[in-house]
C-alpha positions as protocol buffer text, in pm:
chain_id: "A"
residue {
  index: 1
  type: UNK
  ca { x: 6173 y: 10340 z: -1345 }
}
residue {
  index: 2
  type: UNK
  ca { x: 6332 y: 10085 z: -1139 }
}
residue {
  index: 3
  type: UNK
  ca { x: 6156 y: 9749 z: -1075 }
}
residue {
  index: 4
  type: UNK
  ca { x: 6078 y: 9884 z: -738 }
}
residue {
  index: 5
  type: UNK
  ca { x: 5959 y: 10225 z: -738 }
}
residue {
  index: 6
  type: UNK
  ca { x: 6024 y: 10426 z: -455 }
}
residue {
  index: 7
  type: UNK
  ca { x: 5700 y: 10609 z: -494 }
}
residue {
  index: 8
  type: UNK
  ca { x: 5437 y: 10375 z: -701 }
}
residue {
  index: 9
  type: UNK
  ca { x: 5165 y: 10638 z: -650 }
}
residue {
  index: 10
  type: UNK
  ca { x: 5405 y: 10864 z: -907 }
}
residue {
  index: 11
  type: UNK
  ca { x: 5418 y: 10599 z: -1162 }
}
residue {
  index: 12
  type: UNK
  ca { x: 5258 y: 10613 z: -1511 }
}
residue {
  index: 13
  type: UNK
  ca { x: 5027 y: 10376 z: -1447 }
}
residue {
  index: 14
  type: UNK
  ca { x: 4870 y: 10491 z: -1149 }
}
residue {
  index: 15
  type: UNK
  ca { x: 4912 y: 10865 z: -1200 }
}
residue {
  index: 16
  type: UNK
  ca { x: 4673 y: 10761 z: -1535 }
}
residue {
  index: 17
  type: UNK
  ca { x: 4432 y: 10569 z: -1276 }
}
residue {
  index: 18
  type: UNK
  ca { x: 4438 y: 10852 z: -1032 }
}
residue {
  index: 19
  type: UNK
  ca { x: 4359 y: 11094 z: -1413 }
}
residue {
  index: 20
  type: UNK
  ca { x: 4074 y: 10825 z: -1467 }
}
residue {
  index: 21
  type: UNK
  ca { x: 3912 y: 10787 z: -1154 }
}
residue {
  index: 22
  type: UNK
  ca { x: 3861 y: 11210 z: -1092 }
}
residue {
  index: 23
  type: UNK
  ca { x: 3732 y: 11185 z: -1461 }
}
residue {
  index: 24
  type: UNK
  ca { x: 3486 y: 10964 z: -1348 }
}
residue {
  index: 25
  type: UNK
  ca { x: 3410 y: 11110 z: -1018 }
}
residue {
  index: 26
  type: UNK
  ca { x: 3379 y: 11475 z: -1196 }
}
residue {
  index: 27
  type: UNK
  ca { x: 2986 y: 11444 z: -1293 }
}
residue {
  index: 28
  type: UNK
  ca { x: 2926 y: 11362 z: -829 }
}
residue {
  index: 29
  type: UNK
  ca { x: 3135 y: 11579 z: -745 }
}
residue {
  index: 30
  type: UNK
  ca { x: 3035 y: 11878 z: -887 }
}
residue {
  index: 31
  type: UNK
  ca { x: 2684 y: 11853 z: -664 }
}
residue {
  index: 32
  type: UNK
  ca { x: 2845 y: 11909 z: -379 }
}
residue {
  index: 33
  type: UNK
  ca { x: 2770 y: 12223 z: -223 }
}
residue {
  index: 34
  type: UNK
  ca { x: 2915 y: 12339 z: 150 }
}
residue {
  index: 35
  type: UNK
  ca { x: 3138 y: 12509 z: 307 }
}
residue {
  index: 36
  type: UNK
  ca { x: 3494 y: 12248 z: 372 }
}
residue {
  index: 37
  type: UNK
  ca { x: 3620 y: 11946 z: 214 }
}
residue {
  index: 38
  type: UNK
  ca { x: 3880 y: 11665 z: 361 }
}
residue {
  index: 39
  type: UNK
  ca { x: 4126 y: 11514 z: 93 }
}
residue {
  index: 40
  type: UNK
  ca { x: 4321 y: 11239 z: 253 }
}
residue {
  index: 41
  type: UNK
  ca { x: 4557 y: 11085 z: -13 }
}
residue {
  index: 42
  type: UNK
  ca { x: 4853 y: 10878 z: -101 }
}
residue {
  index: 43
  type: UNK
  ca { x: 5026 y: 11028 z: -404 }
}
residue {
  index: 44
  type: UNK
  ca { x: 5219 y: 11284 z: -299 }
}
residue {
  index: 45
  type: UNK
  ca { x: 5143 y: 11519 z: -602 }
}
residue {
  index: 46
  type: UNK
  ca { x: 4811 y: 11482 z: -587 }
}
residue {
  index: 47
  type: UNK
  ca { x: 4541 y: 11793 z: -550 }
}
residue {
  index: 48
  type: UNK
  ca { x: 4195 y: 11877 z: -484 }
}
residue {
  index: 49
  type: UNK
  ca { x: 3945 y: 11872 z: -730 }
}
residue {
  index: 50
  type: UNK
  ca { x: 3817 y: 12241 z: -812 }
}
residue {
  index: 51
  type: UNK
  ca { x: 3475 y: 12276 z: -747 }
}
residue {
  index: 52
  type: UNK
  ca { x: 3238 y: 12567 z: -794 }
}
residue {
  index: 53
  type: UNK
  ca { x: 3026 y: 12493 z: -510 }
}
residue {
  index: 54
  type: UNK
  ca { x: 3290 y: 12410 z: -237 }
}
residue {
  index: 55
  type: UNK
  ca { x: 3452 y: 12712 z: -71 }
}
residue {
  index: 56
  type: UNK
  ca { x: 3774 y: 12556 z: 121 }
}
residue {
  index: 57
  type: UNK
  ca { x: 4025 y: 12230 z: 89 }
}
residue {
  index: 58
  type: UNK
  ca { x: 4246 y: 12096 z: 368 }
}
residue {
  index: 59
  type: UNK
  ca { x: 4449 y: 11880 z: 199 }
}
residue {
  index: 60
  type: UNK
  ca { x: 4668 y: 11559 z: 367 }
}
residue {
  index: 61
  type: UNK
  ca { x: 4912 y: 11359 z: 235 }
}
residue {
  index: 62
  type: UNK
  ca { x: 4955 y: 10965 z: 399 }
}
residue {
  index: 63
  type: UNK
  ca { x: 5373 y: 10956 z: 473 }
}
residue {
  index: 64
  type: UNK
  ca { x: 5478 y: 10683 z: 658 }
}
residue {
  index: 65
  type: UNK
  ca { x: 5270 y: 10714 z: 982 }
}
residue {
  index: 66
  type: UNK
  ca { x: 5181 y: 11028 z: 986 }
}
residue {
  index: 67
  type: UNK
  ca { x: 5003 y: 11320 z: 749 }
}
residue {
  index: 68
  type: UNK
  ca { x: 5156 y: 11626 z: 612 }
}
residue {
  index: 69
  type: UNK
  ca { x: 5043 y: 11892 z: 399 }
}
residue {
  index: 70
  type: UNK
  ca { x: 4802 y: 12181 z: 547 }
}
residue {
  index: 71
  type: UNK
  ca { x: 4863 y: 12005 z: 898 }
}
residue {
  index: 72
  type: UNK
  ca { x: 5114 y: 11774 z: 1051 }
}
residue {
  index: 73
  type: UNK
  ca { x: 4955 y: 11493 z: 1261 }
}
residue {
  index: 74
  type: UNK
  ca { x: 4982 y: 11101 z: 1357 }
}
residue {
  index: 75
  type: UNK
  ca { x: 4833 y: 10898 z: 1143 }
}
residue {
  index: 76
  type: UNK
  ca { x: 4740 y: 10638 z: 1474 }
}
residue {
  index: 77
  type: UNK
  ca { x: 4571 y: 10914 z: 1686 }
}
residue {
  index: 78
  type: UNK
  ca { x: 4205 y: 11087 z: 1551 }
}
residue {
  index: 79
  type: UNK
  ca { x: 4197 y: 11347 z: 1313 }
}
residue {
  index: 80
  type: UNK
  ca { x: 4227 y: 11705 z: 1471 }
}
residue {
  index: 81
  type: UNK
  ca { x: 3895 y: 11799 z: 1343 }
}
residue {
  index: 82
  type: UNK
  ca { x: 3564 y: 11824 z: 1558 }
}
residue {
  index: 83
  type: UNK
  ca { x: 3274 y: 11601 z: 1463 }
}
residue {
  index: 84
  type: UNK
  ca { x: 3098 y: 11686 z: 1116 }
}
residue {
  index: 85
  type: UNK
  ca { x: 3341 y: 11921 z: 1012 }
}
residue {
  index: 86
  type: UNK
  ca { x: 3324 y: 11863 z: 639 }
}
residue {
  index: 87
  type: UNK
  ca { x: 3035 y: 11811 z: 412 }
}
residue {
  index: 88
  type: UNK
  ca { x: 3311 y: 11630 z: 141 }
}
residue {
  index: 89
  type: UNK
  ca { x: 3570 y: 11376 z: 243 }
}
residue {
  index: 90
  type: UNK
  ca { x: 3809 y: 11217 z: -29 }
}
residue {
  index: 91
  type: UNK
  ca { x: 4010 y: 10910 z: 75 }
}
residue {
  index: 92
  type: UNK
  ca { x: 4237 y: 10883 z: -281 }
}
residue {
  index: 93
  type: UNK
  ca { x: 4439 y: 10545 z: -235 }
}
residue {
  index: 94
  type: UNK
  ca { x: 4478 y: 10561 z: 136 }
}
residue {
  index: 95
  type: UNK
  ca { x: 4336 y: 10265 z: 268 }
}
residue {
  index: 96
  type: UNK
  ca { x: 4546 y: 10064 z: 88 }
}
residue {
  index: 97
  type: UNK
  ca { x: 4859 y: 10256 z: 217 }
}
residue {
  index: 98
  type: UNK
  ca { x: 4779 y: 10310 z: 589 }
}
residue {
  index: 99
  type: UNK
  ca { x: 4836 y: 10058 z: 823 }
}
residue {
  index: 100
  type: UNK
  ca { x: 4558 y: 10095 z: 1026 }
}
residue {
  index: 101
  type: UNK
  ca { x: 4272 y: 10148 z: 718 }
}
residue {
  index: 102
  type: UNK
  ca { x: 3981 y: 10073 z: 995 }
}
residue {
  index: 103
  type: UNK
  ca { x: 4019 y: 10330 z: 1247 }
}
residue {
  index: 104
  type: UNK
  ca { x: 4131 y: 10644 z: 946 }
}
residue {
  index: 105
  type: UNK
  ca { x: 3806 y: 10509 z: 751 }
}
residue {
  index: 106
  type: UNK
  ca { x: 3628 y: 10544 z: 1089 }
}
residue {
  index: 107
  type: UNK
  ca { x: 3736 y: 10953 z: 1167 }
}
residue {
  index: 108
  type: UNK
  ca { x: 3690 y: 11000 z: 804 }
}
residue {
  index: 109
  type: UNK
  ca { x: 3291 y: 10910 z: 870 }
}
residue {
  index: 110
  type: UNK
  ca { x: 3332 y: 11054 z: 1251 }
}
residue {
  index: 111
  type: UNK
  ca { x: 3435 y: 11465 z: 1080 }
}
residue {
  index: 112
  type: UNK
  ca { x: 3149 y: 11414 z: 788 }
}
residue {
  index: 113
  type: UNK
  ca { x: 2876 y: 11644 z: 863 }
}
residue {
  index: 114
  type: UNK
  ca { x: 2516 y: 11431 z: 811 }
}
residue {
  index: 115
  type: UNK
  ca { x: 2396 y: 11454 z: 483 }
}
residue {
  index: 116
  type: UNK
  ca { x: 2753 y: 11466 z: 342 }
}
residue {
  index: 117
  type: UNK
  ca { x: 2925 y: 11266 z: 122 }
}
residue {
  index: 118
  type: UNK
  ca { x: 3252 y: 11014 z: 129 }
}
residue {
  index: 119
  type: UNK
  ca { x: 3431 y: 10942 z: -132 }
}
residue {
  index: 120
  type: UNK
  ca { x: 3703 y: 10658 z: -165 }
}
residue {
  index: 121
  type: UNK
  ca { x: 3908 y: 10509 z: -437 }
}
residue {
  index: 122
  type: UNK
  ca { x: 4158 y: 10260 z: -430 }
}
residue {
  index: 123
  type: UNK
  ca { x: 4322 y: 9987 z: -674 }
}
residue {
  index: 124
  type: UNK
  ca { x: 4100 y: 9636 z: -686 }
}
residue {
  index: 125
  type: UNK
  ca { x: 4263 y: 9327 z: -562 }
}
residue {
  index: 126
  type: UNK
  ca { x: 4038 y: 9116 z: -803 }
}
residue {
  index: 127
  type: UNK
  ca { x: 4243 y: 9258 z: -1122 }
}
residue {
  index: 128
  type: UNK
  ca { x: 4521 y: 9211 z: -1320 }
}
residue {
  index: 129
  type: UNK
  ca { x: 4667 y: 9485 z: -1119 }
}
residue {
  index: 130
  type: UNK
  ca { x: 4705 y: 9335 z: -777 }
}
residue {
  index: 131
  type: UNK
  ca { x: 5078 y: 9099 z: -904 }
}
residue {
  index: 132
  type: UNK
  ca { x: 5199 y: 9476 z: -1043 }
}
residue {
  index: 133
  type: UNK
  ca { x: 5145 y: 9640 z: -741 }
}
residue {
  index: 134
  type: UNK
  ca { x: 5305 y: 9394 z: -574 }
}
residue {
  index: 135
  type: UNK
  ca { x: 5608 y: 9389 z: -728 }
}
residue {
  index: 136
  type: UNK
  ca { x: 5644 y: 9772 z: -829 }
}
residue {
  index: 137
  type: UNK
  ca { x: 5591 y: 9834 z: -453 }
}
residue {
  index: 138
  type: UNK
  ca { x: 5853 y: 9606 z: -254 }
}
residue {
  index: 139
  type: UNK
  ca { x: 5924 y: 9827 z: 20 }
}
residue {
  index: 140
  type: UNK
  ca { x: 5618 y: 9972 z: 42 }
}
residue {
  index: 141
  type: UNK
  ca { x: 5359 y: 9850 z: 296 }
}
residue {
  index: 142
  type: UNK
  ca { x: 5048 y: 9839 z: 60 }
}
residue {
  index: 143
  type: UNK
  ca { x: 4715 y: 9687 z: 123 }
}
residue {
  index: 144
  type: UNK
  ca { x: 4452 y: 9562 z: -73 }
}
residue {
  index: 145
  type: UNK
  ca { x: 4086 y: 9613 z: 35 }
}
residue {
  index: 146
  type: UNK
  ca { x: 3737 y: 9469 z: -135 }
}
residue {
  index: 147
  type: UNK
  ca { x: 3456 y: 9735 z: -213 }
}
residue {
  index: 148
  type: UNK
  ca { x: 3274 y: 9485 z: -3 }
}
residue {
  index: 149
  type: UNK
  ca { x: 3464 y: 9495 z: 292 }
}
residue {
  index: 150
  type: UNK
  ca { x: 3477 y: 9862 z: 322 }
}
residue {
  index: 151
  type: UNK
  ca { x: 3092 y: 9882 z: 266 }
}
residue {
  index: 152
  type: UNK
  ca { x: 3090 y: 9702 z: 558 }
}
residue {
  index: 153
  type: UNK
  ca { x: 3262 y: 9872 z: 765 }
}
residue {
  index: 154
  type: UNK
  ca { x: 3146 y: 10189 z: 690 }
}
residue {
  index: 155
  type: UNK
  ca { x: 2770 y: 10056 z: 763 }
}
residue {
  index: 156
  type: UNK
  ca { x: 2891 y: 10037 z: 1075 }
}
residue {
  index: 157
  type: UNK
  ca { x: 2925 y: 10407 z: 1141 }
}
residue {
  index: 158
  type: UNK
  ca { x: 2603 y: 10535 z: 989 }
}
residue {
  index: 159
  type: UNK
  ca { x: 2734 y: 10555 z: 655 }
}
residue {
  index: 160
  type: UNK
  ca { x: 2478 y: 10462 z: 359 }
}
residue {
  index: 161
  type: UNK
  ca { x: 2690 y: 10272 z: 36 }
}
residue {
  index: 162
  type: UNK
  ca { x: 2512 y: 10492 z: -267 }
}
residue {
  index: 163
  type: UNK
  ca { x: 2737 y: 10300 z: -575 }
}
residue {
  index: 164
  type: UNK
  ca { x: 3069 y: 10105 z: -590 }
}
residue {
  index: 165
  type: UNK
  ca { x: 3206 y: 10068 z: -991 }
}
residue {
  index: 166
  type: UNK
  ca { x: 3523 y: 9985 z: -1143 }
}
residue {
  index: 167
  type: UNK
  ca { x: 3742 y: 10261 z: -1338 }
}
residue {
  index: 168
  type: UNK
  ca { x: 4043 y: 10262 z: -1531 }
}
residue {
  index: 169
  type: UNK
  ca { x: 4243 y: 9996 z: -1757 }
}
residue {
  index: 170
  type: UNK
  ca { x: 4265 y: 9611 z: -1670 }
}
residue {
  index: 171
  type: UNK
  ca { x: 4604 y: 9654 z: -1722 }
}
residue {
  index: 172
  type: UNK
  ca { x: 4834 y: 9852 z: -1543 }
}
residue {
  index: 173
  type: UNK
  ca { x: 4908 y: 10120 z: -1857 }
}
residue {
  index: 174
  type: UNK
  ca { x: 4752 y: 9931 z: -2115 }
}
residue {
  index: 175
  type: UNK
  ca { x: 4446 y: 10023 z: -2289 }
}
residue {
  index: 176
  type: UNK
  ca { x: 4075 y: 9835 z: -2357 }
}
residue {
  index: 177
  type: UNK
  ca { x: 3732 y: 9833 z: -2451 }
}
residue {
  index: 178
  type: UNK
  ca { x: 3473 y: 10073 z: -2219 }
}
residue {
  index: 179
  type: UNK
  ca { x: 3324 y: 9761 z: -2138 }
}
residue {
  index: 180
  type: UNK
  ca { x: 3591 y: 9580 z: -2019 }
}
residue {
  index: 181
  type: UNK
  ca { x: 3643 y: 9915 z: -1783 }
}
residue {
  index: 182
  type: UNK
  ca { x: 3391 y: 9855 z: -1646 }
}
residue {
  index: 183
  type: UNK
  ca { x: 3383 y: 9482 z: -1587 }
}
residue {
  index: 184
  type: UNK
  ca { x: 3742 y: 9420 z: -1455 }
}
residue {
  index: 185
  type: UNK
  ca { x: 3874 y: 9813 z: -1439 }
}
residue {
  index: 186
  type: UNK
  ca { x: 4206 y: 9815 z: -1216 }
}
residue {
  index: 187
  type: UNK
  ca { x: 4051 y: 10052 z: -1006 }
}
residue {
  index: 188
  type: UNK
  ca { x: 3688 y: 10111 z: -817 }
}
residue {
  index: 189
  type: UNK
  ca { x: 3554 y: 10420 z: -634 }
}
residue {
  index: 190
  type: UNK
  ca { x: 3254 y: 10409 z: -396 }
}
residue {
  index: 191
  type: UNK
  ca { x: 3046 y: 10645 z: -277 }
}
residue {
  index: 192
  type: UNK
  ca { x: 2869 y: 10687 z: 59 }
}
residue {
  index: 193
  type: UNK
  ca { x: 2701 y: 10895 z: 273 }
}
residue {
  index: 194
  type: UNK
  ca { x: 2632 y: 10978 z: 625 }
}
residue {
  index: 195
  type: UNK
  ca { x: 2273 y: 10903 z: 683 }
}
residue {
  index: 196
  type: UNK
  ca { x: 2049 y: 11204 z: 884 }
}
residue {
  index: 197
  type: UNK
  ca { x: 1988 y: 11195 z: 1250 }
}
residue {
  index: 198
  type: UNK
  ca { x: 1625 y: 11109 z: 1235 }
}
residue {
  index: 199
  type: UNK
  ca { x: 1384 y: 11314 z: 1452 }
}
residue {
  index: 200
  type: UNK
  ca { x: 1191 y: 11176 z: 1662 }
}
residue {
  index: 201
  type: UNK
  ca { x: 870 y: 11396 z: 1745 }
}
residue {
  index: 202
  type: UNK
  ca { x: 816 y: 11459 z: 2145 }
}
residue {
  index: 203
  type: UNK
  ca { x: 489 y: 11186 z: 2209 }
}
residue {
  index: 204
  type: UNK
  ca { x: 219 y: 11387 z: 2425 }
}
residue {
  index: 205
  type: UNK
  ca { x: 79 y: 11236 z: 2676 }
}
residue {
  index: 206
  type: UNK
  ca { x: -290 y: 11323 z: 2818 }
}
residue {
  index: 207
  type: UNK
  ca { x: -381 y: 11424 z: 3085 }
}
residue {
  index: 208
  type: UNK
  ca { x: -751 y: 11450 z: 3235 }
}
residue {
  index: 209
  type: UNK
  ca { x: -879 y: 11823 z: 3323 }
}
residue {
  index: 210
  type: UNK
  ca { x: -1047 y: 11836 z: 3622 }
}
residue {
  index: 211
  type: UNK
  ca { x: -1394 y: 12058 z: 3598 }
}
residue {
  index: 212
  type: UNK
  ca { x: -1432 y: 12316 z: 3878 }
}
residue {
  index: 213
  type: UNK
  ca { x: -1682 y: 12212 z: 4143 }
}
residue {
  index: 214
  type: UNK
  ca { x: -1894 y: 12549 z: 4114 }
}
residue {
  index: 215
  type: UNK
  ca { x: -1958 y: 12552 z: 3724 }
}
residue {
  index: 216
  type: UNK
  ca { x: -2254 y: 12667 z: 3603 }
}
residue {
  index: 217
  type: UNK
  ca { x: -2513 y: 12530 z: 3379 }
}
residue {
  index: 218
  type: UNK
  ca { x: -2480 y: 12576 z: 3016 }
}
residue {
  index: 219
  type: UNK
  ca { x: -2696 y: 12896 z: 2829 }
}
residue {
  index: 220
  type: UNK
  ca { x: -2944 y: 12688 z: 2716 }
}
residue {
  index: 221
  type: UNK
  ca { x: -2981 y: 12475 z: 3073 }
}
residue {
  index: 222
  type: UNK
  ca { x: -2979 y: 12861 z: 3224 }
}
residue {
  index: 223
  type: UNK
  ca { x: -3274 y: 13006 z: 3040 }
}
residue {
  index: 224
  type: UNK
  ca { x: -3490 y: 12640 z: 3086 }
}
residue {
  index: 225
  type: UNK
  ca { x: -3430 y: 12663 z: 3475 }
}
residue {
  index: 226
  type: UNK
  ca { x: -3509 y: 13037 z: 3479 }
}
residue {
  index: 227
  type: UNK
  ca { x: -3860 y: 13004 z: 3261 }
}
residue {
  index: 228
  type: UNK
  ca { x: -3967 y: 12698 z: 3531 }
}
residue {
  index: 229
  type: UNK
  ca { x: -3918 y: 12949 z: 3854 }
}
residue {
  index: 230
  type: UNK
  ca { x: -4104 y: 13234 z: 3679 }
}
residue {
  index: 231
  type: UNK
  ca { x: -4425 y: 12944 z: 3576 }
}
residue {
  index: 232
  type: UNK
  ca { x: -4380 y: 12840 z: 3955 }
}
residue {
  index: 233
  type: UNK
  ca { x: -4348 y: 13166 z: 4064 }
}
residue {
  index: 234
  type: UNK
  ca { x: -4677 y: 13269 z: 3887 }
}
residue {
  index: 235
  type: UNK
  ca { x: -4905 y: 12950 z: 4032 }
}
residue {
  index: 236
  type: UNK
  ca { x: -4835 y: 13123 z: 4364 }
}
């Protein structure tokens, strides 16, 4: 491989982090239950994960500015979906390759039905990865995003951060210790989801009833007026 790969995403290194990270994401994933899933990624050989309890994938593929695969579209104009469309969305390594990570992580949590859940990975700038991606991919307009900073900005849209952890080796093909996975792992995952439209109950308000002006007296008030007349009635 030359020292700039045209392609980094279909280098050894990261095709073993992309192997790590859906070994790691296996035991979540495997919940999910629904009807579509959204897999947004930057490896071009990359697939969906099969799962039992999800019925249908549209897969894209980040190129440039624009996505391919299932659908062609612009990667700087909204997703082609309507709102809550998918009750799974996988972001594999494309914030760091889209230039404009805000507003794709923003229709990623626009077309995730409530309740559903988000899934993004991506490599951490705080390892010993971040000076090999930036040399193995000269050319390549990659960017580098904290757990921490996407947190935030997906709080912004309703989304609820559920875990962030690292994965993979601290070096880029090397080996290590579990625990130093997950201490300083080259890569991280987070999951989120999109937090329930809360219902709020309809608040009554009373109103006074107006008695009508010709009610009668009650049963008992009845019988004590009718046993006076008859005593009066009898004096006479």
């Amino acid at each position: 491989m030359s020292a700039a790969c045209s392609d980094i995403y279909a280098s050894a290194p990261l095709r073993q982090l992309l192997a790590d990270e859906a070994r790691d994401l296996l035991p979540e994933l495997q919940r999910c239950t629904g009807d579509h899933g959204l897999l947004v990624s930057a490896a071009m050989q990359d697939r969906p994960p099969a799962l039992p309890l999800l019925s249908c994938w549209t897969h894209l593929r980040l190129a440039g500015d624009r996505y391919v695969g299932d659908l062609h579209a612009r990667v700087d104009e909204p997703l082609p979906f309507v709102d809550d469309a998918f009750e799974l969305v996988i972001l594999r390594h494309a914030l760091e390759a889209s230039a404009l990570p805000q507003p794709m992580l923003e229709e990623g949590a626009r077309v995730l039905s409530p309740g559903g859940l988000l899934v993004l990975s991506g490599v951490h700038p705080l390892s010993l990865w971040t000076p090999w991606m930036v040399w193995h991919g000269r050319g390549q307009s990659l960017r580098l995003h904290m757990p921490l900073q996407v947190g935030e900005w997906l709080r912004r849209h309703a989304m609820q951060v559920e875990c962030v952890r690292r994965v993979g080796h601290a070096v880029p093909g090397g080996g290590g210790m579990p625990w130093l996975t997950e201490a300083i792992g080259g890569g991280y995952v987070l999951l989120a989801r999109k937090r329930r439209q809360a219902v709020t109950p309809i608040r009554l308000v009373p109103r006074a009833l107006r008695a009508p002006a010709d009610a009668g007296l009650a049963p008992g008030a009845r019988r004590n007026t009718a046993c006076a007349a008859a005593m009066n009635e009898d004096r006479r």
